[in-house]
Each structure stands twice: as C-alpha cells, then as structure tokens.
C-alpha positions in Angstrom: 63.8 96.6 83.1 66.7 95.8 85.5 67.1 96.7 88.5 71.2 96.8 88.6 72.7 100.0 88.6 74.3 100.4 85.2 78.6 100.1 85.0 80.2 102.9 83.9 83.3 102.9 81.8 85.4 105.8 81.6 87.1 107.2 78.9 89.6 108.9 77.7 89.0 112.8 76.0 90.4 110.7 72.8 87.5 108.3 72.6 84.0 109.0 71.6 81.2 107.4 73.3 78.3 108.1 70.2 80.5 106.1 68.2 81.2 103.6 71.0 77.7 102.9 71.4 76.4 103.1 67.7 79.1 100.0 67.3 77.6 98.0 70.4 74.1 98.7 69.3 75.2 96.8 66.1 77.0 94.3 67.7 75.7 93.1 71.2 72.6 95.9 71.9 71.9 94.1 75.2 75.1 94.9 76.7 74.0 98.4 76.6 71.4 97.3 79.7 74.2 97.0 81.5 77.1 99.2 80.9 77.3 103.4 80.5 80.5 105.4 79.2 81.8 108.6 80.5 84.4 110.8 79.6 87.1 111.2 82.0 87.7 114.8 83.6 90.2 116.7 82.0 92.0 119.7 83.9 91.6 123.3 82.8 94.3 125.4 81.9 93.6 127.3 85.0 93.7 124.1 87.1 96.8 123.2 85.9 98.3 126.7 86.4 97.1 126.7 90.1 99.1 123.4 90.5 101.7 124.8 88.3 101.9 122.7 85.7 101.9 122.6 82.0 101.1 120.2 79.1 100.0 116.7 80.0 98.6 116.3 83.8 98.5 112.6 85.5 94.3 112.6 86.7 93.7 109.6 88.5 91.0 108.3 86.3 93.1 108.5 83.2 95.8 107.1 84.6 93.9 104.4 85.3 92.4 104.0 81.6 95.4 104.6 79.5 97.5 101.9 82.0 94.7 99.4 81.3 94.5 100.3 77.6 98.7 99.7 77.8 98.3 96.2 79.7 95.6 95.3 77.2 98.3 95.8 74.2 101.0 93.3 75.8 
C-alpha cells in the first residue's frame, strides 16, 4: 500500500464519480491508488438568498473546474 496521500479531483454536480470510476477500473485500475473524486459544493437556495442571488452562483472550486474543462476544449 502507498504511502502518498491520494489527489483529489473535483467535480462538477453534473459529473458522476460511480461512473467515473467504474470506467477507470476498466481502463487503468492502478490509477485509482492514486487519485479520489469529489463533488464540488454547491450553494443552497438559502445561501444564495443570504448573498442575494439567484440562479447560477460563481463557487471558487467550480469555477475552477468548468474553466479547465473550457481550456481543455480549445
């Protein structure tokens, strides 16, 4: 077993890390020694409301992921 701390890749609410991994575990199982996914926060209604917004709210980490997804694209 390794000693390394496991990276973790966020995601975005759209993605679904079951699937994510059932694909790796096909394709490359060892990477999965090394790498975790979580799912990005997502704001309640209430949190939004108490910065009083509405709809889609910039959080940091998704910001973050759907940029890189975009750059990725190019």
């Amino acid at each position: 077993m390794s000693t390394h701390a496991k990276i973790t890749i966020l995601l975005d609410n759209g993605y679904h890390p079951d699937k994510i991994t059932l694909a790796l575990q096909k394709l490359y199982p060892q990477i999965l020694t090394k790498i975790r996914f979580e799912l990005a926060p997502k704001p309640t209604k209430s949190q939004k409301a108490a910065q009083g917004k509405t709809g889609f709210v910039v959080v940091a980490t998704r910001w973050v992921i759907e940029r890189s997804n975009a750059w990725m694209e190019r």
